[in-house]
Backbone bond lengths (Angstrom), bond angles and torsions (degrees), N, CA, C in turn:
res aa  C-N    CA-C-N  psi(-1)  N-CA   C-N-CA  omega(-1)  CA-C   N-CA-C  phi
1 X - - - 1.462 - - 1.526 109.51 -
2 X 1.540 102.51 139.73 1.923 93.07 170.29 0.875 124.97 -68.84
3 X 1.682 126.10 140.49 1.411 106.57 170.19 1.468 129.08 -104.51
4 X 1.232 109.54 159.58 1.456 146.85 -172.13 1.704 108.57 -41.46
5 X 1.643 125.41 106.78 0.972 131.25 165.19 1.693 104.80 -74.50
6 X 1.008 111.56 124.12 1.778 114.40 168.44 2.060 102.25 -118.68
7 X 1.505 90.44 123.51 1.276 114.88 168.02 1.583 109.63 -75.83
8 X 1.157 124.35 161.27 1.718 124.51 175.51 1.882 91.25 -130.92
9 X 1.207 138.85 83.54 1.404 106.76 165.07 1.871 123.55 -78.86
10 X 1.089 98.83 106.78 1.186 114.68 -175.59 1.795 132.12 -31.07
11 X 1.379 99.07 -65.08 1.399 105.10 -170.11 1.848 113.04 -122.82
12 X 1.611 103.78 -39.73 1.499 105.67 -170.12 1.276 123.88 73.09
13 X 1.278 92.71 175.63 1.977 109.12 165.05 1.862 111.45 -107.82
14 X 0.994 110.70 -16.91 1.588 106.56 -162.56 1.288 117.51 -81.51
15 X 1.718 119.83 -49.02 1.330 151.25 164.83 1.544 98.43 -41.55
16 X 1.346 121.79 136.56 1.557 130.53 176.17 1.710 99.50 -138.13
17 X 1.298 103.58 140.55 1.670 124.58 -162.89 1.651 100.04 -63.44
18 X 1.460 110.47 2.35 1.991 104.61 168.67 1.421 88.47 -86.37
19 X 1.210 130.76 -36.99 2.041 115.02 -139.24 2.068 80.63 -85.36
20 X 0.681 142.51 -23.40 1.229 138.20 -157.40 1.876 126.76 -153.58
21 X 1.041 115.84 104.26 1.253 108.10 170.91 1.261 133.61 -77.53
22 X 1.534 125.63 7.49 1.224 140.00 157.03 1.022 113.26 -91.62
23 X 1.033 142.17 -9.41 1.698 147.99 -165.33 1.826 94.93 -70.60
24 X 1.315 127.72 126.51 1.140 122.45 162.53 1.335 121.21 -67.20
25 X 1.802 120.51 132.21 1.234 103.76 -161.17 1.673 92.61 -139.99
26 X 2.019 113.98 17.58 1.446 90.31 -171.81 1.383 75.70 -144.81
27 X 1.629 117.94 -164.50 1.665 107.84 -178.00 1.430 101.82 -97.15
28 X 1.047 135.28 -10.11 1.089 124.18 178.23 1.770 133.98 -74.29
29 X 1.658 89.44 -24.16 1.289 116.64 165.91 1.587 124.06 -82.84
30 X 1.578 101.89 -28.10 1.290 97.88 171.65 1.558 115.44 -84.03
31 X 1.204 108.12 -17.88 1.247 103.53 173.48 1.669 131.47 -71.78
32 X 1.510 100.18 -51.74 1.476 115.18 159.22 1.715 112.46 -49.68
33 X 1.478 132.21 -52.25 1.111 108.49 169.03 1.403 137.59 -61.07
34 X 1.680 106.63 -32.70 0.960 115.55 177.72 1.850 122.08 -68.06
35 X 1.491 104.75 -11.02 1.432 96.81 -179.37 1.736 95.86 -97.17
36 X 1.790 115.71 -22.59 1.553 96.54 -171.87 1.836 107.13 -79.21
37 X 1.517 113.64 7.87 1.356 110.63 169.04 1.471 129.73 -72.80
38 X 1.561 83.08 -39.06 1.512 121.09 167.81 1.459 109.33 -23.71
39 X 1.423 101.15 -95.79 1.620 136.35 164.68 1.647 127.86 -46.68
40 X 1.876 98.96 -7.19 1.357 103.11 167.97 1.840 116.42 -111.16
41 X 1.604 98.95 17.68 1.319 95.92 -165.11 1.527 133.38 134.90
42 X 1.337 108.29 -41.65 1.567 110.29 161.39 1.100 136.30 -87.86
43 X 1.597 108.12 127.47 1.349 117.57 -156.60 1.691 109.08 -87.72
44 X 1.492 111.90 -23.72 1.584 112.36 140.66 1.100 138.42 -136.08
45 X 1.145 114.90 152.47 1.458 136.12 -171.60 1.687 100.91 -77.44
46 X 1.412 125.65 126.28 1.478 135.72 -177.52 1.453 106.17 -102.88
47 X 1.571 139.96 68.42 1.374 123.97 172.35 1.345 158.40 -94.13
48 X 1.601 131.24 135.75 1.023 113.20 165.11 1.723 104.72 -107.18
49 X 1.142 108.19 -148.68 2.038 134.02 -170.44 1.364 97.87 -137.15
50 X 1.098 108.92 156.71 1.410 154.97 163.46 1.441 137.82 -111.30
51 X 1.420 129.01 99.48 1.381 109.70 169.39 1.481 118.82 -32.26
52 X 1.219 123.21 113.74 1.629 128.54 161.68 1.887 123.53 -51.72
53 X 1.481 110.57 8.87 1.081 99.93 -178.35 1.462 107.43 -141.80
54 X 1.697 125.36 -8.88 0.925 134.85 -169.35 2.167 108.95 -132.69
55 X 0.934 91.34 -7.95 1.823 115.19 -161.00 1.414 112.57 39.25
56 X 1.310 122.78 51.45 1.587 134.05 -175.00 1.613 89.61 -111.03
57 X 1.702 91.93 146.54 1.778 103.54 -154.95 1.600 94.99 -78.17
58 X 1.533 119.03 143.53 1.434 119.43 -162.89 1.820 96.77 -131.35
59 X 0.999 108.40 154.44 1.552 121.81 178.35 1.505 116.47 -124.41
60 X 2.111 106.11 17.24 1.294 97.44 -174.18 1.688 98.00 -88.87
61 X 1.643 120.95 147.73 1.143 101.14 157.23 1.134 170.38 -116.52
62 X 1.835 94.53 26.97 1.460 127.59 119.92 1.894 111.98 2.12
63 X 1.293 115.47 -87.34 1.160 129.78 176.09 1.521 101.26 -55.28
64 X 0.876 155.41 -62.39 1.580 153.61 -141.38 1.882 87.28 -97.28
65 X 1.138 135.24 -11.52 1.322 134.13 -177.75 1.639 108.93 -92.88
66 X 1.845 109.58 -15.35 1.066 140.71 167.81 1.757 126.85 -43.26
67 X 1.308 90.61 -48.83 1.468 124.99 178.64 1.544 142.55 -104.47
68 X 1.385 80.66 -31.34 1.479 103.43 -171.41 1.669 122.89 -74.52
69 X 1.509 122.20 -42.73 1.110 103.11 161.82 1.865 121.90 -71.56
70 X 1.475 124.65 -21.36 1.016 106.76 -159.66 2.006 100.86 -77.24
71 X 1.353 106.96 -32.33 1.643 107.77 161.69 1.343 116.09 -44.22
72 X 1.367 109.11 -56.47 1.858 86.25 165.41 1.230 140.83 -54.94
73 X 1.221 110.67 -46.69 1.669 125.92 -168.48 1.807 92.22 -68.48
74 X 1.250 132.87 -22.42 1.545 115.27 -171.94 1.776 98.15 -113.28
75 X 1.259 124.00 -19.89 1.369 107.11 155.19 1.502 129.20 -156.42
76 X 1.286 122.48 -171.48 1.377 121.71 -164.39 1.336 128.70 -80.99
77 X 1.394 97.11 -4.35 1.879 103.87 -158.06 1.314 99.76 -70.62
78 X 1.680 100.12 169.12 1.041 112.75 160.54 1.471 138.20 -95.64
79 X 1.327 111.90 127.97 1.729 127.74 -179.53 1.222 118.44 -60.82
80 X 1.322 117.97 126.04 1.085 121.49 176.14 2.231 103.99 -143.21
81 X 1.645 82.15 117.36 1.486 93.64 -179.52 1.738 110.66 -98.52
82 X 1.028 104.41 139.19 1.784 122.85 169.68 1.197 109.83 -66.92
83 X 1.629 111.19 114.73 1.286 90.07 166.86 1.846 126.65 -128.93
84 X 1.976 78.75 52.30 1.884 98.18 178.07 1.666 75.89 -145.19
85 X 1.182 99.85 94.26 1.777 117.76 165.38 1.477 112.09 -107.96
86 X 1.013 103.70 -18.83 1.828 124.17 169.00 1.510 142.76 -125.20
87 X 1.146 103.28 138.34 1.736 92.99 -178.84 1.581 124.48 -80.37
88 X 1.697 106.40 -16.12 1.099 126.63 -171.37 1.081 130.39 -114.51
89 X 1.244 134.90 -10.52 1.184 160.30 145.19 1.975 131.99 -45.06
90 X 1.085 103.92 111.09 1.576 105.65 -176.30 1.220 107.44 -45.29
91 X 1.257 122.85 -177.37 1.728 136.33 -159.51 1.695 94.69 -99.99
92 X 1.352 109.93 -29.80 1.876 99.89 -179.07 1.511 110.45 -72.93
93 X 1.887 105.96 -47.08 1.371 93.72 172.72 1.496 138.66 -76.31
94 X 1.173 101.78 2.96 2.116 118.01 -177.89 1.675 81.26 -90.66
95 X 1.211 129.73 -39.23 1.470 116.14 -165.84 1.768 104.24 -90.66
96 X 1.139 115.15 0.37 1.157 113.09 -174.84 1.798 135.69 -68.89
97 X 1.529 94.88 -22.63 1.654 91.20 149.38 1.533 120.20 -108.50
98 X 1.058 128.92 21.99 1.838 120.76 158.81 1.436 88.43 -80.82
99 X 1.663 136.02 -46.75 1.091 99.55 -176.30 1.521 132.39 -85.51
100 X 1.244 105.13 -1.66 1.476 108.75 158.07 1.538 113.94 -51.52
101 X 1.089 90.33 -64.54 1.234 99.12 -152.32 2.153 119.82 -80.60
102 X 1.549 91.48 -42.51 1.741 104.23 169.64 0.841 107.38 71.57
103 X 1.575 114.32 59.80 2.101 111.36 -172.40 1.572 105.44 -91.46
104 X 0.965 122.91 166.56 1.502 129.12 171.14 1.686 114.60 -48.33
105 X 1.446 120.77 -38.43 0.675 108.20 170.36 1.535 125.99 -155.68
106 X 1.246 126.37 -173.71 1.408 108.69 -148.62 1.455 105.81 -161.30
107 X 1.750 132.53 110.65 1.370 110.65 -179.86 1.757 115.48 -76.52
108 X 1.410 100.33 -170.57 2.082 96.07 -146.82 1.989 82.06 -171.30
109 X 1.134 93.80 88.87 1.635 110.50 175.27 1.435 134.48 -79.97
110 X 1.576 109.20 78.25 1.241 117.58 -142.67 1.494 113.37 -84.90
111 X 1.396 122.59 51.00 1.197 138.44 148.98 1.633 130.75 -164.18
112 X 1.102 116.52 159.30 2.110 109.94 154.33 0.961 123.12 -75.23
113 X 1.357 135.93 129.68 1.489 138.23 147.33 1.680 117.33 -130.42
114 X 1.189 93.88 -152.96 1.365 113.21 -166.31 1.120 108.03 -116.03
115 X 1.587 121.47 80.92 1.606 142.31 -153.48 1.793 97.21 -93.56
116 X 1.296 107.34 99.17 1.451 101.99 -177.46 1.072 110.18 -135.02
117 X 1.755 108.19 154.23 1.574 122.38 -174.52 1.496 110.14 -124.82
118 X 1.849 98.39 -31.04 1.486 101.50 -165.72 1.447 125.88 -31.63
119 X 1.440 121.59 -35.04 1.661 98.26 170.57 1.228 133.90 -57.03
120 X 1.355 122.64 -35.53 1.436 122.65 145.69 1.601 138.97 9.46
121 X 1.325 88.83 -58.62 1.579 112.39 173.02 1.590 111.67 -67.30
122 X 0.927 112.43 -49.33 1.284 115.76 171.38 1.963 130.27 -42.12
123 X 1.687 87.65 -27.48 1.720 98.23 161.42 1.488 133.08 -98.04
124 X 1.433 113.05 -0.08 1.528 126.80 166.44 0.868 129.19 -96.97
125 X 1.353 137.77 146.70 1.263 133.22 -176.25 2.146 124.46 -116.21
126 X 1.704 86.37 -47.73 1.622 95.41 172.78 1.604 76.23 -125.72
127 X 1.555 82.69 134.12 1.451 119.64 151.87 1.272 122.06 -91.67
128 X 1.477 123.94 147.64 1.348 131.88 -174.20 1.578 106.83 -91.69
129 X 1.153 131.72 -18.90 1.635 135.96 165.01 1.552 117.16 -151.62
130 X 1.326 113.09 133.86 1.269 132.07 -159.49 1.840 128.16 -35.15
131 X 2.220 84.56 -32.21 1.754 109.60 175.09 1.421 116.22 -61.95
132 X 1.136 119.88 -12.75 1.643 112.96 -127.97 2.456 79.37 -92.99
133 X 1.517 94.17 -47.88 1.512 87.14 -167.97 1.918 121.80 -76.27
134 X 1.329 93.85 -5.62 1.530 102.02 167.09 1.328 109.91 -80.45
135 X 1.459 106.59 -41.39 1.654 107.58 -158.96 1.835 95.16 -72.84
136 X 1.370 132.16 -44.43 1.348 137.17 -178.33 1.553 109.12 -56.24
137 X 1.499 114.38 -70.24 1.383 113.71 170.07 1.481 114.75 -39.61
138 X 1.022 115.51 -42.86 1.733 123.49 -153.05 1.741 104.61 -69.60
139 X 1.180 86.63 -33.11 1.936 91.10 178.14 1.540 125.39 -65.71
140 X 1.446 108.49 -1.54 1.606 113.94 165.07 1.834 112.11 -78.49
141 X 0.915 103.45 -0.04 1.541 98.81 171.52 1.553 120.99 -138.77
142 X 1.835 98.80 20.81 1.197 107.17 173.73 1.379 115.10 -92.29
143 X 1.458 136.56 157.15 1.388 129.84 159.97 1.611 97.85 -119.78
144 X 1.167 115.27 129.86 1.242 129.96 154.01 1.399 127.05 -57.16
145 X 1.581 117.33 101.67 1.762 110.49 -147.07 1.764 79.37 -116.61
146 X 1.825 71.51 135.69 2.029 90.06 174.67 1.550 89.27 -159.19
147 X 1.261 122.06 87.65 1.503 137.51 -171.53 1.793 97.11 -75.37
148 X 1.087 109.69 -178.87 1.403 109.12 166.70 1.616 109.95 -100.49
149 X 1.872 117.95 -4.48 1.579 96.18 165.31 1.629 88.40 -92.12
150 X 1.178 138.02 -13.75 1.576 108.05 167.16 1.357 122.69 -43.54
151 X 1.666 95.87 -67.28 1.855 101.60 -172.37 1.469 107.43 -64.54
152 X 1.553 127.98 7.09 1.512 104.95 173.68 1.602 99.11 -102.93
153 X 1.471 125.74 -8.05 1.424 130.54 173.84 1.466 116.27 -58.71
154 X 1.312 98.74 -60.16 1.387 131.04 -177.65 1.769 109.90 -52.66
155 X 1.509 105.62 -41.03 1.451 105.55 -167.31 1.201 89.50 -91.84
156 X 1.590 141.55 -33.83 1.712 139.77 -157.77 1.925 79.45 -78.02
157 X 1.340 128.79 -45.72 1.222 125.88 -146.59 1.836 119.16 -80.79
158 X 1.492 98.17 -30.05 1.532 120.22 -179.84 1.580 104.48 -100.94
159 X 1.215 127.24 2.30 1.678 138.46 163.04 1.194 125.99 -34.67
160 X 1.788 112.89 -65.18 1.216 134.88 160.46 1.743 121.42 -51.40
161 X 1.459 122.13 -33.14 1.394 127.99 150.19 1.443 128.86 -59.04
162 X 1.285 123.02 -4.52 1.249 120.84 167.15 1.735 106.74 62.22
163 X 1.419 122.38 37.69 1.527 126.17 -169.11 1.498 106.75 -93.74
164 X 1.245 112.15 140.14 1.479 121.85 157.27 1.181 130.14 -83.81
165 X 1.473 119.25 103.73 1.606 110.05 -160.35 1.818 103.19 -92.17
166 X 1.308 71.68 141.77 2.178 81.36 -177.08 1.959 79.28 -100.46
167 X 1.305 99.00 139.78 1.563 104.01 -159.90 1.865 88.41 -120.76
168 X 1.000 99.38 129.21 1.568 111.71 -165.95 1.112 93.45 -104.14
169 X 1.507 116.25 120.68 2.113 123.32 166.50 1.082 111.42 -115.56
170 X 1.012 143.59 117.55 1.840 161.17 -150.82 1.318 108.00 -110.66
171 X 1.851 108.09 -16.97 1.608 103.65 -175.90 1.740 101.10 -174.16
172 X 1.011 103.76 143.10 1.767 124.19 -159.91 2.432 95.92 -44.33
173 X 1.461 103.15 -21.11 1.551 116.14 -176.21 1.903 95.79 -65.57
174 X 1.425 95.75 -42.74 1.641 95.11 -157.34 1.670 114.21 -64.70
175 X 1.531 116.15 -14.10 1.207 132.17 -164.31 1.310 102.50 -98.45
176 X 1.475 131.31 -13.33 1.359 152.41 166.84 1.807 106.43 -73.91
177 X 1.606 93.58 -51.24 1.565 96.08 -171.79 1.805 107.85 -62.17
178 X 1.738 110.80 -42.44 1.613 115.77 -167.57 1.640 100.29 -66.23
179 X 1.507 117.19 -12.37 1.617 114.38 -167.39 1.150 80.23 -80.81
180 X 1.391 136.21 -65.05 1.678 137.79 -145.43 1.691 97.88 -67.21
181 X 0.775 124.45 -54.85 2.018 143.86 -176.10 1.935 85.33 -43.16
182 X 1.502 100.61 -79.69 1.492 114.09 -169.77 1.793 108.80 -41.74
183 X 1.444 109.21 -50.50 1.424 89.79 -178.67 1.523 116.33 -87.88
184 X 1.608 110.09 19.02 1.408 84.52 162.78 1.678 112.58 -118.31
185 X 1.454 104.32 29.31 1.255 114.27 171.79 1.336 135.42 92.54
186 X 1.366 97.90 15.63 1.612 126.91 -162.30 1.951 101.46 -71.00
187 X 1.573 96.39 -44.36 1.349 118.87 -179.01 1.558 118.89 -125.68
188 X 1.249 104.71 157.99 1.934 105.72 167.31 1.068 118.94 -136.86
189 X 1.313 110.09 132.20 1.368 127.53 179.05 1.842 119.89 -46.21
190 X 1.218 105.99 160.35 1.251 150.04 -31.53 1.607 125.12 -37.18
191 X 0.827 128.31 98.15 1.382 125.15 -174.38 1.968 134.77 -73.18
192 X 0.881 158.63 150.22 1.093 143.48 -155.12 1.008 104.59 -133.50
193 X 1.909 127.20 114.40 1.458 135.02 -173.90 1.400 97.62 -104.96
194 X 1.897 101.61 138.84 1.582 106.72 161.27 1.874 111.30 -108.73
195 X 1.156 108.00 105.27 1.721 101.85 -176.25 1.841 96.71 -66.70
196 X 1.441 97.09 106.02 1.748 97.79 151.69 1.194 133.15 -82.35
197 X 1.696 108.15 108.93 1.449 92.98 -161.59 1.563 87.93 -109.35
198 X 1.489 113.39 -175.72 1.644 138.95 -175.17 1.355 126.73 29.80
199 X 1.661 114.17 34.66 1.634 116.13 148.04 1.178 116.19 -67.42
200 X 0.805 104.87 136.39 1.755 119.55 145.37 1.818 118.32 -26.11
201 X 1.055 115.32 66.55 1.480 108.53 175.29 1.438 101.09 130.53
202 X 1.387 101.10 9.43 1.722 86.11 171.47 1.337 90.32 -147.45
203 X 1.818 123.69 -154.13 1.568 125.79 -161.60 1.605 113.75 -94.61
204 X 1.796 94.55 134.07 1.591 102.48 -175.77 2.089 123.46 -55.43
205 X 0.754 72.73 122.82 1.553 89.51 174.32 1.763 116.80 -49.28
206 X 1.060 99.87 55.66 2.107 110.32 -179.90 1.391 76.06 -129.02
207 X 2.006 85.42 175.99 1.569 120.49 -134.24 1.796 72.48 -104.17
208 X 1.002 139.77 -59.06 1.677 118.75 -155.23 1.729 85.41 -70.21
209 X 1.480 122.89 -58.08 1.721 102.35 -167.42 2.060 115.51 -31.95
210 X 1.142 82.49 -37.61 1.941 95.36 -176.74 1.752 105.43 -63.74
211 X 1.400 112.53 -13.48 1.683 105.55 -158.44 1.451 77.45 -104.01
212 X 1.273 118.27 -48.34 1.467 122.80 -177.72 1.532 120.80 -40.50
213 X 1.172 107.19 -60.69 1.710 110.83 174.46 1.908 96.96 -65.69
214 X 1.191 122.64 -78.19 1.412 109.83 170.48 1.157 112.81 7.64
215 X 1.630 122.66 -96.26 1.205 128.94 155.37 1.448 139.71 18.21
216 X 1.425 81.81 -82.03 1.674 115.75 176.49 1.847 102.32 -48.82
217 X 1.343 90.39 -66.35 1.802 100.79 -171.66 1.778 103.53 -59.76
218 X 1.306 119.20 2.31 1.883 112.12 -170.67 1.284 79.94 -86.83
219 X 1.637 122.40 -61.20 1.257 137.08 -160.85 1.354 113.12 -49.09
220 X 1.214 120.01 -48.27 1.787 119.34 -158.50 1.530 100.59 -99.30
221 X 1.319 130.96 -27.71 1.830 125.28 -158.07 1.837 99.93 -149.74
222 X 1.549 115.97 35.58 1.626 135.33 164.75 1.811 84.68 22.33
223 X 1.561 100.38 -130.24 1.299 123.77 -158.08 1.370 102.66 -86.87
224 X 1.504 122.27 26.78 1.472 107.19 -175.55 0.980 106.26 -127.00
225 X 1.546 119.67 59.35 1.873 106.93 170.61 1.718 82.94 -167.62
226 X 1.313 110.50 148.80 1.147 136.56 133.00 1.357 137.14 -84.81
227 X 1.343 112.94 116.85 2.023 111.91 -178.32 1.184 95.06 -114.94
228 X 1.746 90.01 166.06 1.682 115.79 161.49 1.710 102.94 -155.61
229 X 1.114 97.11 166.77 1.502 118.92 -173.65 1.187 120.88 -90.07
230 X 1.355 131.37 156.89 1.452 144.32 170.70 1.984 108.67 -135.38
231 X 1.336 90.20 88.87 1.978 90.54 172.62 1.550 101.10 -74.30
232 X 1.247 132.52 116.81 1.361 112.31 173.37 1.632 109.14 -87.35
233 X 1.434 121.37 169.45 1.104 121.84 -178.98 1.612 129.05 47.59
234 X 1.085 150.27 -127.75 1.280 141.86 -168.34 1.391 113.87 -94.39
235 X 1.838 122.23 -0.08 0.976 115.14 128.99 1.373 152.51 -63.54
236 X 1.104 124.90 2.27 1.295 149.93 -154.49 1.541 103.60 -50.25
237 X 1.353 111.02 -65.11 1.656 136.05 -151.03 1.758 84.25 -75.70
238 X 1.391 91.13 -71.90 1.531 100.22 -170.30 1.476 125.04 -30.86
239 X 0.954 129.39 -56.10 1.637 155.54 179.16 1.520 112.40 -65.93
240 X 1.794 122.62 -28.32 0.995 117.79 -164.74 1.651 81.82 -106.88
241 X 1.146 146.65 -16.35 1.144 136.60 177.40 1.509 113.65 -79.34
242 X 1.214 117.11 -10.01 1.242 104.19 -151.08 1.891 91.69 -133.81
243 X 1.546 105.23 7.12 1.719 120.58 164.58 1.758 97.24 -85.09
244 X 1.127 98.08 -27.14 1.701 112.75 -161.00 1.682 98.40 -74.30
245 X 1.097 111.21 -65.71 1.912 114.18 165.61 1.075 115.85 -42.62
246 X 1.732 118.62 -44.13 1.460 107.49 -176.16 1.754 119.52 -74.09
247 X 1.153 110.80 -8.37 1.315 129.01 167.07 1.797 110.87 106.33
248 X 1.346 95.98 34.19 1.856 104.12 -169.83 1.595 92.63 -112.02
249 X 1.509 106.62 -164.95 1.376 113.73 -179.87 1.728 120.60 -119.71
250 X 1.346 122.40 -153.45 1.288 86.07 171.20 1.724 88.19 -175.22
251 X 1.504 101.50 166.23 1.477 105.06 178.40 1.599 126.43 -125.77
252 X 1.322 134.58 135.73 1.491 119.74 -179.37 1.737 101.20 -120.45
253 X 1.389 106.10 -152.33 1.408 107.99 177.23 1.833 107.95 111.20
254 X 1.345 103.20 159.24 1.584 109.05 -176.17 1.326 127.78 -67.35
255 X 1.792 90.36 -22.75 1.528 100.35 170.47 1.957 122.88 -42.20
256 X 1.507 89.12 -42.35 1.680 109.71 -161.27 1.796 101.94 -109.64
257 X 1.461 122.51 -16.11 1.485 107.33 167.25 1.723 100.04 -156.44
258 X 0.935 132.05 141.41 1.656 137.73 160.25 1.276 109.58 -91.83
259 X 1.545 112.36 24.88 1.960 97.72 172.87 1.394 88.70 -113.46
260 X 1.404 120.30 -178.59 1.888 131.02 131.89 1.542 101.00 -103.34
261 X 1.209 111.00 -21.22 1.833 92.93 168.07 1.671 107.30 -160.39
262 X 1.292 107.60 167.74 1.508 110.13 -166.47 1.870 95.98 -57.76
263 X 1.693 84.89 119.28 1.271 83.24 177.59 1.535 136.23 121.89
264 X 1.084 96.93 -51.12 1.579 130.04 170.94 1.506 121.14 -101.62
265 X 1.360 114.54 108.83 0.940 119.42 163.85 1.774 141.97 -34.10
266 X 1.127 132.85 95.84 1.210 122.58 -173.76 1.821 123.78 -50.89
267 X 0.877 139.06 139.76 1.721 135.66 -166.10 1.590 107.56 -102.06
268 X 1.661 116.41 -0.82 1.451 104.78 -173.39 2.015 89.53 155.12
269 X 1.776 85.95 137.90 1.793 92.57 169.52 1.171 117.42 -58.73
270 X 1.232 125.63 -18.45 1.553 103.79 179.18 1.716 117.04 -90.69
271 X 1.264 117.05 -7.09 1.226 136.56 -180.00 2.060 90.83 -79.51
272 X 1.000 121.17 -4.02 0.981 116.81 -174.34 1.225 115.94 -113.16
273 X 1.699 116.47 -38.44 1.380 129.82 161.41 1.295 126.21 -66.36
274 X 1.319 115.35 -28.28 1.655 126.56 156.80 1.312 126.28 -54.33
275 X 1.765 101.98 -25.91 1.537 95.14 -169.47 1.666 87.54 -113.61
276 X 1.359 140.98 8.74 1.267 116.07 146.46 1.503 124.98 -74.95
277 X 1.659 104.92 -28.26 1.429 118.48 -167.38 1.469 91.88 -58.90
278 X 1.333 116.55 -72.44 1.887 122.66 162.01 1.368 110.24 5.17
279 X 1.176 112.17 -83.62 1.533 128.16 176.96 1.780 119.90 -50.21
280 X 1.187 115.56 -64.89 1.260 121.26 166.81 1.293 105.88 -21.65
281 X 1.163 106.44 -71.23 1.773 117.54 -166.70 1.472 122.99 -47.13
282 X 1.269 76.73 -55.32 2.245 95.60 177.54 0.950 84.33 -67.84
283 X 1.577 152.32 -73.77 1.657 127.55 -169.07 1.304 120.04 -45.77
284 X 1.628 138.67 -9.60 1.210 124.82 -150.73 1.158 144.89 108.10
285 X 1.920 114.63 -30.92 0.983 139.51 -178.15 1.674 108.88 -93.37
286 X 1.678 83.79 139.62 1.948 82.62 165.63 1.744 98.57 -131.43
287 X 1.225 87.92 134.64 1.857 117.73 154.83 1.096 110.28 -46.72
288 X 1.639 110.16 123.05 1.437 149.08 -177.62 1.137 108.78 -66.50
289 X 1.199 147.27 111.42 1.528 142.25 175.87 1.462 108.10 -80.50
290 X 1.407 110.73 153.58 1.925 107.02 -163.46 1.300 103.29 -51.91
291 X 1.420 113.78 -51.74 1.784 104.13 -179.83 1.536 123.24 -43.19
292 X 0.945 111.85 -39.02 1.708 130.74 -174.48 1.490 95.61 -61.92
293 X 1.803 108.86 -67.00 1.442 96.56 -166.91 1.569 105.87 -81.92
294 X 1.231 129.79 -3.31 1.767 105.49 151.04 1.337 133.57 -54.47
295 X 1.528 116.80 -39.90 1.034 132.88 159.99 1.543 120.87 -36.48
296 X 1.113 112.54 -59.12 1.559 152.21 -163.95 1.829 92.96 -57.95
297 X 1.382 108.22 -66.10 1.249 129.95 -179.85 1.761 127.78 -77.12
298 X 1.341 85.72 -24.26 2.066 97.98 178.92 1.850 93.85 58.34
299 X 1.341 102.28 50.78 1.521 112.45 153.09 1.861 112.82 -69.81
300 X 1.374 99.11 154.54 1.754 111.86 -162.94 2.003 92.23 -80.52
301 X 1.122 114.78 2.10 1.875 100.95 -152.26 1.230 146.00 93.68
302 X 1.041 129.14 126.76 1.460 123.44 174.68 1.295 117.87 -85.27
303 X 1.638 125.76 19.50 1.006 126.83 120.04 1.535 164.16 -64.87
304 X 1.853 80.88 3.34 1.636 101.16 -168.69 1.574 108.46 -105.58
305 X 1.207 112.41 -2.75 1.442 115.73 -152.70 1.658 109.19 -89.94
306 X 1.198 121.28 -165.35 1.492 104.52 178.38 1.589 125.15 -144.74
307 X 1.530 95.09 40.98 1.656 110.83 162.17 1.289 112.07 -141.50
């Protein structure tokens, strides 16, 4: 059987330093978690930054230059930078640390929606910094814009980096959009899909929606793509176990849930990657080591990159 690439996304944009006190919110923390994910199992690292003084999600990459070499120098995985860290932000500055930085790989958000958290707010009361309840509320009247001259900017613009885009679909449309993009040469196969499932504004996180996109992706891109899953929130475990049976891959981390189980607070991503590795195993499956899933992916190296 193949084995199982597991993503760790580390920190995110959505998560705010009230909902969680493990949530990495400075570089030092993202770094330290991000290497004990490393060493607990994930073969990549999913990143964004953090203001270091406020822990509000940052796209300078200054901050992401913060972290980034010392994750290399202590382990092997593979990097993977965000490059929709913002809702508000032009396409040069969301792309502005892949080109800092030139990591192997890079997510590439292949549609708009209606990226929402605002209910959220509704379960806090004191906030730990002043941003945290504007920025949560505020996302009910945000749309998350990823046009199709975005994603052809983004792909003409990160070209010359030699990046592997993990292509994020939020809804059964977005897997329509990477077919139309792909055949006009935007991208080349084998390509690598992340099904985002259970945001707010995009597709619910159940077991036929998951067979459904499956499906979808046999139909439009045959034998040329590798996927994995994203359960957000208290789907998390569930969804990534059960990408793992279907013979896909899968991703955890604080970015996408702050529990380890309904209920319970999670204490750290690797406490999270441990307990998929757990699972994997007793199902059958074994975890991809970064070399494996470079292979897997026809990643450029973590010799190519530029921290």
């Amino acid at each position: 059987m193949p084995k199982t690439i597991i993503t760790c996304a580390i920190t995110g944009a959505i998560h705010t330093p009230t909902m969680s006190d493990a949530l990495p919110v400075n570089s030092d923390m993202i770094a330290e978690q991000a290497i004990a994910a490393a060493r607990a199992g994930a073969a990549i690292l999913h990143l964004h930054a953090r203001h270091p003084e406020t822990g509000a999600p940052s796209i300078d990459p200054a901050h992401f230059m913060e972290f980034l070499p010392r994750i290399r120098a202590e382990t092997d995985a593979i990097v993977n930078i965000s490059t929709g860290g913002s809702l508000t932000a032009t396409i040069d500055e969301r792309l502005a640390p892949a080109y800092a930085a030139s990591p192997e790989m890079c997510s590439m958000n292949m549609g708009s929606l209606n990226f929402a958290i605002h209910p959220l707010a509704d379960r806090m009361s004191d906030y730990k910094h002043d941003w945290e309840e504007v920025y949560i509320r505020g996302s009910e009247n945000n749309i998350f814009r990823n046009t199709f001259g975005d994603i052809a900017q983004v792909a003409a613009k990160l070209a010359p980096h030699d990046v592997k885009f993990e292509h994020e679909c939020y809804d059964v449309g977005h897997l329509y959009n990477l077919k139309f993009c792909l055949d006009r040469g935007m991208f080349k196969a084998p390509i690598f899909l992340q099904f985002v499932m259970g945001i707010l504004g995009g597709i619910a996180a159940e077991v036929d929606n998951l067979v459904f996109m499956k499906r979808t992706a046999d139909r439009l891109f045959g034998n040329s793509y590798q996927w994995s899953v994203i359960g957000a929130g208290a789907q998390q475990m569930k969804m990534a176990a059960l990408a793992a049976q279907m013979g896909g891959h899968c991703r955890v981390g604080l970015e996408d849930s702050i529990f380890i189980e309904r209920g319970v607070p999670a204490t750290s991503n690797a406490q999270q990657v441990e307990k998929i590795v757990r699972i994997l195993r007793e199902q059958g499956n074994e975890p991809a080591t970064p070399d494996e899933a470079r292979d897997m992916l026809g990643l450029k190296g973590a010799d190519k990159v530029a921290f």
